[in-house]
N, CA, C and O atoms as a GROMACS GRO file, in nm:
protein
  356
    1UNK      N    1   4.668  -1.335  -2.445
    1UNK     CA    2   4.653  -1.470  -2.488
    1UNK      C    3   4.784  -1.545  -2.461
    1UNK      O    4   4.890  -1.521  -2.519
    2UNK      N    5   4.765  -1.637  -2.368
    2UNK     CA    6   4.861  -1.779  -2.423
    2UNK      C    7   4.908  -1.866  -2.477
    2UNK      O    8   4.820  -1.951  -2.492
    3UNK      N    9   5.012  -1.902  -2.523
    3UNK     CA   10   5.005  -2.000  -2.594
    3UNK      C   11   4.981  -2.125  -2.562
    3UNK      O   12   5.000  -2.145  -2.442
    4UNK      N   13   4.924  -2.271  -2.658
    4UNK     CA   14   4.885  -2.345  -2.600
    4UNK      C   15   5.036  -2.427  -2.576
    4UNK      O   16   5.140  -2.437  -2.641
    5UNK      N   17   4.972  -2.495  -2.408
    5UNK     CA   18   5.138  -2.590  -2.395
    5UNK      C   19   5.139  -2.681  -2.505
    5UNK      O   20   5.047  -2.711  -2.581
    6UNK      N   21   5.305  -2.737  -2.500
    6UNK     CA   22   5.310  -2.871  -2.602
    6UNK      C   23   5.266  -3.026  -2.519
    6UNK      O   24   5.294  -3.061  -2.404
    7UNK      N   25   5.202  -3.086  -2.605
    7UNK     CA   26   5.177  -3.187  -2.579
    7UNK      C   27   5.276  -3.288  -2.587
    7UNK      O   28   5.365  -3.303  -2.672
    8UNK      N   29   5.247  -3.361  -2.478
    8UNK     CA   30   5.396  -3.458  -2.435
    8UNK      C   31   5.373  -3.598  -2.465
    8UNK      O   32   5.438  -3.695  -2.427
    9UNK      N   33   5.264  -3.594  -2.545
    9UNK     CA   34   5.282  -3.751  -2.570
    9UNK      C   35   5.339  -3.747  -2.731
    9UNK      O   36   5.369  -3.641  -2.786
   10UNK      N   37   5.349  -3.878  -2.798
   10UNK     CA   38   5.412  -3.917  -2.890
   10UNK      C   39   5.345  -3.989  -3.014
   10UNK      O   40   5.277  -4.090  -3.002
   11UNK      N   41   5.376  -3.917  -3.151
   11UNK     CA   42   5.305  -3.993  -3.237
   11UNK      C   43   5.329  -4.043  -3.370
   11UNK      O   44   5.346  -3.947  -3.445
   12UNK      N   45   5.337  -4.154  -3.432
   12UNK     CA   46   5.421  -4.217  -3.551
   12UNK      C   47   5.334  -4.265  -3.607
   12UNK      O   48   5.225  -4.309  -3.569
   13UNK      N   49   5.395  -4.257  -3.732
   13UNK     CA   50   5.309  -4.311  -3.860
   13UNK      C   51   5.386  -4.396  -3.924
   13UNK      O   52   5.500  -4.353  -3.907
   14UNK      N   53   5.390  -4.483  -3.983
   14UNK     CA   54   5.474  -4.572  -4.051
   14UNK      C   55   5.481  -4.702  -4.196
   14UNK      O   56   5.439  -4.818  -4.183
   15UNK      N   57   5.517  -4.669  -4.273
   15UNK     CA   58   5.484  -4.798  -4.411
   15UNK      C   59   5.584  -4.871  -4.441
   15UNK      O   60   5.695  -4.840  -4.400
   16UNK      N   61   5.568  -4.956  -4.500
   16UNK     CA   62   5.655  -5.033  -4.526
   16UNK      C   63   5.635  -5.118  -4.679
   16UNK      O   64   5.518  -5.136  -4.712
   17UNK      N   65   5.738  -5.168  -4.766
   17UNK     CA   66   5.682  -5.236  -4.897
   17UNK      C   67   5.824  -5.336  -4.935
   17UNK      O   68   5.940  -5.297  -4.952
   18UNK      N   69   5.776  -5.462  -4.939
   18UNK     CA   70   5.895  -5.542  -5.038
   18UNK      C   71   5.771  -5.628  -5.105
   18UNK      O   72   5.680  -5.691  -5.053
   19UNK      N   73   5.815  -5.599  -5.272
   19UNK     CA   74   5.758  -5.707  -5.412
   19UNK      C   75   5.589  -5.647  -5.385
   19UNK      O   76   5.555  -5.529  -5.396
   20UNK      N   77   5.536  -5.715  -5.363
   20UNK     CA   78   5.394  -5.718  -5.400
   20UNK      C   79   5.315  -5.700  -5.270
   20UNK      O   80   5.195  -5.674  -5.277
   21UNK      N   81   5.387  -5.716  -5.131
   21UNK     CA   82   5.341  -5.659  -4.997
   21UNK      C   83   5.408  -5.524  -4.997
   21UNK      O   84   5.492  -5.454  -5.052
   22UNK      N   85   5.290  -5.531  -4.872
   22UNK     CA   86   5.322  -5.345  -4.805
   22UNK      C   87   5.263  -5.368  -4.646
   22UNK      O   88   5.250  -5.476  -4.590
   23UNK      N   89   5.239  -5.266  -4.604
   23UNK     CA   90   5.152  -5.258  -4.416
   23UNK      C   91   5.211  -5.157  -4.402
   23UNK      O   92   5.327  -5.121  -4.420
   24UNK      N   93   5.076  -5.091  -4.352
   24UNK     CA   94   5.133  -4.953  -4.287
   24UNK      C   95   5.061  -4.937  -4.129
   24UNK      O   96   4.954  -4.996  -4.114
   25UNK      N   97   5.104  -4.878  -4.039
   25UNK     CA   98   5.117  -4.866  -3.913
   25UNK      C   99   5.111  -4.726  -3.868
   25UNK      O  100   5.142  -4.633  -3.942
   26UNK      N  101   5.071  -4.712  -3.749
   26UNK     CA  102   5.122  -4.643  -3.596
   26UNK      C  103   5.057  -4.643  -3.487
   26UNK      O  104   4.972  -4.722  -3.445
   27UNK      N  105   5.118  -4.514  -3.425
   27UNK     CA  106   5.107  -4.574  -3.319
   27UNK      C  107   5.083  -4.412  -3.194
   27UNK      O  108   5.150  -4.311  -3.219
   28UNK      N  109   5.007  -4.412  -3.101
   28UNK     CA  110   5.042  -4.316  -2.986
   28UNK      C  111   5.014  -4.297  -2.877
   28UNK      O  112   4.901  -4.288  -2.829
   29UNK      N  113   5.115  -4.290  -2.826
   29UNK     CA  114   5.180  -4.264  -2.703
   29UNK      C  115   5.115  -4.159  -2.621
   29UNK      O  116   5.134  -4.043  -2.657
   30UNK      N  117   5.030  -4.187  -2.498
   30UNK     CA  118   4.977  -4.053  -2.467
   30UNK      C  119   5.075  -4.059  -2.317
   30UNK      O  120   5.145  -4.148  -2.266
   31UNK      N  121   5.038  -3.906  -2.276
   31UNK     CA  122   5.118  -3.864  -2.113
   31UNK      C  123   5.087  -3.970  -2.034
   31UNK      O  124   5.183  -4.010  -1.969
   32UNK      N  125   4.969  -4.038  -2.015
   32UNK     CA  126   4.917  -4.091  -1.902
   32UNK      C  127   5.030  -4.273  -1.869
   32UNK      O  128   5.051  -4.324  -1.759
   33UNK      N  129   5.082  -4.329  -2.021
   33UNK     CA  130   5.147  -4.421  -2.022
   33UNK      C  131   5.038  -4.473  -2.150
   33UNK      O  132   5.100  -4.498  -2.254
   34UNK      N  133   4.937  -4.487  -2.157
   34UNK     CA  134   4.864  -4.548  -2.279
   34UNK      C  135   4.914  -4.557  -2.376
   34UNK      O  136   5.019  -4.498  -2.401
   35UNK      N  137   4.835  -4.657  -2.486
   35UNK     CA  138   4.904  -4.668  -2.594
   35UNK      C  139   4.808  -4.694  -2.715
   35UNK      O  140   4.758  -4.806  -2.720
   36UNK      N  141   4.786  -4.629  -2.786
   36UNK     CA  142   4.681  -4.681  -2.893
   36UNK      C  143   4.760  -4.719  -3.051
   36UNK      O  144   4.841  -4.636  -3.093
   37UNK      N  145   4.744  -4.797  -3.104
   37UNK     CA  146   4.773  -4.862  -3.214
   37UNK      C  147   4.714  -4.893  -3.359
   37UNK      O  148   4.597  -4.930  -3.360
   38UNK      N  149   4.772  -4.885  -3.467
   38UNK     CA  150   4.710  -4.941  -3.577
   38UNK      C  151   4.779  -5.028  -3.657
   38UNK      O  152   4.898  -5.005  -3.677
   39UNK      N  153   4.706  -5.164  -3.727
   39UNK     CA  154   4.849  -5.230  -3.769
   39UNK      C  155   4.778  -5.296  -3.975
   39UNK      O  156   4.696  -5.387  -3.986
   40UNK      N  157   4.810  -5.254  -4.045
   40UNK     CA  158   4.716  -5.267  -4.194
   40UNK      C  159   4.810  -5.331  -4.298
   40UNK      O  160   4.872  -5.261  -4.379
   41UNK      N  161   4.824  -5.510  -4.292
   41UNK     CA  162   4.877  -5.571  -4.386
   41UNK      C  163   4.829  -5.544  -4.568
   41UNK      O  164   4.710  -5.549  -4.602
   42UNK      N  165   4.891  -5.530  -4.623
   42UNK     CA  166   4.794  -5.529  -4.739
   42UNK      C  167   4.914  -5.605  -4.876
   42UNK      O  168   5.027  -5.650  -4.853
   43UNK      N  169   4.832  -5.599  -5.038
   43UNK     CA  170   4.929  -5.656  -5.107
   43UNK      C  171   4.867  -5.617  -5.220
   43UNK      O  172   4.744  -5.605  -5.216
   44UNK      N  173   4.944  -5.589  -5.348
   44UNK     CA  174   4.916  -5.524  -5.479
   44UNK      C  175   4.781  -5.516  -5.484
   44UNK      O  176   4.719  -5.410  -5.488
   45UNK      N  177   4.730  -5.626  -5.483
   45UNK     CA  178   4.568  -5.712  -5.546
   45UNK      C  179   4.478  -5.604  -5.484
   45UNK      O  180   4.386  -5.555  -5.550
   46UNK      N  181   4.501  -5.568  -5.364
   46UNK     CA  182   4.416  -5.465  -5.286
   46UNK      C  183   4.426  -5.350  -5.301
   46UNK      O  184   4.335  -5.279  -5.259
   47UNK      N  185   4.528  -5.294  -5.359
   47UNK     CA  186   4.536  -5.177  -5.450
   47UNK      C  187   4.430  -5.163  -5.593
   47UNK      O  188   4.375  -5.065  -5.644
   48UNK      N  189   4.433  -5.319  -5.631
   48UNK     CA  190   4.393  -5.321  -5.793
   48UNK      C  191   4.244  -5.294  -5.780
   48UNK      O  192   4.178  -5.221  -5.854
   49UNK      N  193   4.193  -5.374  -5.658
   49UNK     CA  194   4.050  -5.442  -5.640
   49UNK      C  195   3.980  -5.298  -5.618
   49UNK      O  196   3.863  -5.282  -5.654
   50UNK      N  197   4.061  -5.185  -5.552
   50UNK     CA  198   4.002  -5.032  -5.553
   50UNK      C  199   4.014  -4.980  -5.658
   50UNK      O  200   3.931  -4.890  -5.674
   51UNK      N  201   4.119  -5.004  -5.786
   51UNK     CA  202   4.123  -4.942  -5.878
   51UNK      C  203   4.257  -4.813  -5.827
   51UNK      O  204   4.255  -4.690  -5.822
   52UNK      N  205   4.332  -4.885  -5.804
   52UNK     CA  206   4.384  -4.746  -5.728
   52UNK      C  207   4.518  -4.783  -5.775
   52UNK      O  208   4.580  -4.876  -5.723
   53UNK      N  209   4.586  -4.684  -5.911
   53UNK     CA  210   4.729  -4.731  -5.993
   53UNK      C  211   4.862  -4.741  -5.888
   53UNK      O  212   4.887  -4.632  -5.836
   54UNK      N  213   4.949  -4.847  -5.847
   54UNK     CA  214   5.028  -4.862  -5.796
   54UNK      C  215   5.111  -4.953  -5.887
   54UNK      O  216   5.056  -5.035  -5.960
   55UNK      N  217   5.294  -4.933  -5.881
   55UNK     CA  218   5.391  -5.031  -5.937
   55UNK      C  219   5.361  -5.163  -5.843
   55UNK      O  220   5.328  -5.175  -5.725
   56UNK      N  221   5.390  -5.263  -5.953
   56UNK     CA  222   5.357  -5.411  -5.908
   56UNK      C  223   5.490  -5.384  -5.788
   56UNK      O  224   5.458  -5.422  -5.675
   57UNK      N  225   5.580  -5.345  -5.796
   57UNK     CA  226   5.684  -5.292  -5.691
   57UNK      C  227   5.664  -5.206  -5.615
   57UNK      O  228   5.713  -5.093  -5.615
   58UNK      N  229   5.568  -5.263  -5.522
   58UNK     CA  230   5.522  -5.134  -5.390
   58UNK      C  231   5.651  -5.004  -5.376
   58UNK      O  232   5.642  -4.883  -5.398
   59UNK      N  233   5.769  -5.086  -5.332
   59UNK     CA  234   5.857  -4.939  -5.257
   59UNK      C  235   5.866  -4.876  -5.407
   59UNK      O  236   5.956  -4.793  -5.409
   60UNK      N  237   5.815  -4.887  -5.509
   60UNK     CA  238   5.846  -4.749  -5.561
   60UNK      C  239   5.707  -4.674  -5.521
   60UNK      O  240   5.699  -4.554  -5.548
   61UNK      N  241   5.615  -4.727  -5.469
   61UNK     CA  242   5.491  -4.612  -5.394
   61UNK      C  243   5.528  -4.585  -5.258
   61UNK      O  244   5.433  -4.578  -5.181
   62UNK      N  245   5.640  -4.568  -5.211
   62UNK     CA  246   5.619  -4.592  -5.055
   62UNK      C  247   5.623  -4.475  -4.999
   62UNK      O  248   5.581  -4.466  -4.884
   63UNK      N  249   5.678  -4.350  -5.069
   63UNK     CA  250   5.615  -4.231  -5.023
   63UNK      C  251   5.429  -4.175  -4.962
   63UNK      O  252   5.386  -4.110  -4.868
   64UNK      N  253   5.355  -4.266  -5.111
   64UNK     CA  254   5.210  -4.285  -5.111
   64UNK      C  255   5.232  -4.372  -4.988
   64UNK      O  256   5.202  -4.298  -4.895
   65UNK      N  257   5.259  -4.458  -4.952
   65UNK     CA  258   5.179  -4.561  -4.859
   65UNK      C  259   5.267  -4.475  -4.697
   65UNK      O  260   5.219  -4.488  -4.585
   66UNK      N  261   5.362  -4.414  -4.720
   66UNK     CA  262   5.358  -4.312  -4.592
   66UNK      C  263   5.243  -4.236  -4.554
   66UNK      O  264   5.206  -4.215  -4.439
   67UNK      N  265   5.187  -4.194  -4.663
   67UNK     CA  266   5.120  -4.030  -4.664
   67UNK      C  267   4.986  -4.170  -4.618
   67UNK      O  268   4.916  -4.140  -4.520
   68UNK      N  269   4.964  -4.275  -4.669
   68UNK     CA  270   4.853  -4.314  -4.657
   68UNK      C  271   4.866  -4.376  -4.518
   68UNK      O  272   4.763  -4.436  -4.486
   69UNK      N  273   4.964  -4.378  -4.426
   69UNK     CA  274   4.997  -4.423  -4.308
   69UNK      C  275   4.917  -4.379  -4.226
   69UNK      O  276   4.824  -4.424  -4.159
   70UNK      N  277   4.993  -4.235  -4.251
   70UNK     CA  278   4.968  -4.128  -4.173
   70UNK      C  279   4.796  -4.051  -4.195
   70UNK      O  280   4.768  -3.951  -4.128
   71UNK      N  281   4.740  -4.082  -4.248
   71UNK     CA  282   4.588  -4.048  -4.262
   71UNK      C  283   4.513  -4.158  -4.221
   71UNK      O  284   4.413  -4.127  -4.157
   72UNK      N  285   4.536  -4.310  -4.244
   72UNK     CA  286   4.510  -4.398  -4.217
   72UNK      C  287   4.460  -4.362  -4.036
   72UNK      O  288   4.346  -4.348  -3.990
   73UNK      N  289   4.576  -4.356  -3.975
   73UNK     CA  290   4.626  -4.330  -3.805
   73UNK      C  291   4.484  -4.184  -3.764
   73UNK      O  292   4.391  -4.178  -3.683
   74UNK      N  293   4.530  -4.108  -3.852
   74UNK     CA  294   4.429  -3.992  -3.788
   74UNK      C  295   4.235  -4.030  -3.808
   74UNK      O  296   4.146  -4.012  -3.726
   75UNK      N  297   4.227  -4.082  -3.941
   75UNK     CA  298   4.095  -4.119  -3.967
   75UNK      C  299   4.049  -4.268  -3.880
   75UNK      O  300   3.934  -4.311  -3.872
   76UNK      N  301   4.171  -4.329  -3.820
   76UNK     CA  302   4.080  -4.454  -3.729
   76UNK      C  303   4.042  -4.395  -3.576
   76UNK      O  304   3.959  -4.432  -3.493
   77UNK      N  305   4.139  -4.287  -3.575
   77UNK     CA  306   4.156  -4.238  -3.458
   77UNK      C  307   4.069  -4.109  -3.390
   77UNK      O  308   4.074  -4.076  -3.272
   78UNK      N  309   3.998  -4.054  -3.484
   78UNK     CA  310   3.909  -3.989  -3.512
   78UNK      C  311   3.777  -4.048  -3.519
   78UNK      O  312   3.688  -4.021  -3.438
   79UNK      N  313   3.763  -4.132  -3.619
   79UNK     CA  314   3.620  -4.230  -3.631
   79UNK      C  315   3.645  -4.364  -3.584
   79UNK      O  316   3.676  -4.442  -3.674
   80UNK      N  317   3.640  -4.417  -3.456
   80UNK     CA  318   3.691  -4.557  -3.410
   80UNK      C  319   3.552  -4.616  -3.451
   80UNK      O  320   3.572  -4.715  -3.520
   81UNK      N  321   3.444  -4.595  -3.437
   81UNK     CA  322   3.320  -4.669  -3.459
   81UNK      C  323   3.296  -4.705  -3.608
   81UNK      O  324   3.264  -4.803  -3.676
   82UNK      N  325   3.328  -4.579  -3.621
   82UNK     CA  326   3.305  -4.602  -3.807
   82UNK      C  327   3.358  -4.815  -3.914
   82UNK      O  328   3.310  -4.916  -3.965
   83UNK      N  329   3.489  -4.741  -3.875
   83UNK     CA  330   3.594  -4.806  -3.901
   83UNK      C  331   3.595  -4.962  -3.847
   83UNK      O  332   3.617  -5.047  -3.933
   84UNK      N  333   3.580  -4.996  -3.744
   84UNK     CA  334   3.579  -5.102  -3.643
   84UNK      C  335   3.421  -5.145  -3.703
   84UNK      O  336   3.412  -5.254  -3.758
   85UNK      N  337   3.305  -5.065  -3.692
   85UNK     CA  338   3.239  -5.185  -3.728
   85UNK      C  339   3.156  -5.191  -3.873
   85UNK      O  340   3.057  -5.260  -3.900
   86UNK      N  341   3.237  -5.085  -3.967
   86UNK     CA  342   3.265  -5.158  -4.112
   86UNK      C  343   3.321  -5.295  -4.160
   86UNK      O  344   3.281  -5.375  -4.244
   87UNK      N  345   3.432  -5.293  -4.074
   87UNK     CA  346   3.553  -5.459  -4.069
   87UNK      C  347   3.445  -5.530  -4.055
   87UNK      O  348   3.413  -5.582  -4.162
   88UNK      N  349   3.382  -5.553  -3.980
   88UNK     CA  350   3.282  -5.676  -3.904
   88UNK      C  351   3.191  -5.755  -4.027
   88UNK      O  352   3.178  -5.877  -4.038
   89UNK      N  353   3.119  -5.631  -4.131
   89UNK     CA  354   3.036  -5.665  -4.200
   89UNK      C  355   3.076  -5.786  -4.278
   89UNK      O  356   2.997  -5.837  -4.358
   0.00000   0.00000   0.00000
């Protein structure tokens, strides 16, 4: 058995939070030059409206809104149909 090669493209996840905003992001980079993207403004209220406990001071969640970056990126990227034409409704 071989091992499998490494893959040469590139991939980031990313959040961000000041006061009562946040957005989390990424992004990847495949071999060929492509580029696929995700970009998710959001703000306390949209935390609340799920029921989902966050400090009225996002960066003290910003570990959470990493981890939620980074799942965010794999689950659009995984289910593009899903996702894309939920938004629409």
């Amino acid at each position: 058995m071989w091992p499998k090669p490494t893959w040469q493209g590139l991939c980031v996840a990313d959040a961000f939070a000041s006061g009562d905003d946040c957005g989390i992001g990424g992004a990847i980079y495949f071999p060929a030059g492509s580029c696929s993207w995700l970009s998710l403004p959001m703000t306390g209220k949209d935390f609340k409206q799920l029921q989902i406990p966050m400090h009225e001071a996002l960066q003290k969640d910003i570990s959470a809104l990493e981890a939620l970056a980074q799942i965010a990126y794999i689950a659009v990227n995984s289910f593009p149909g899903f996702f894309f034409s939920s938004m629409s409704r």
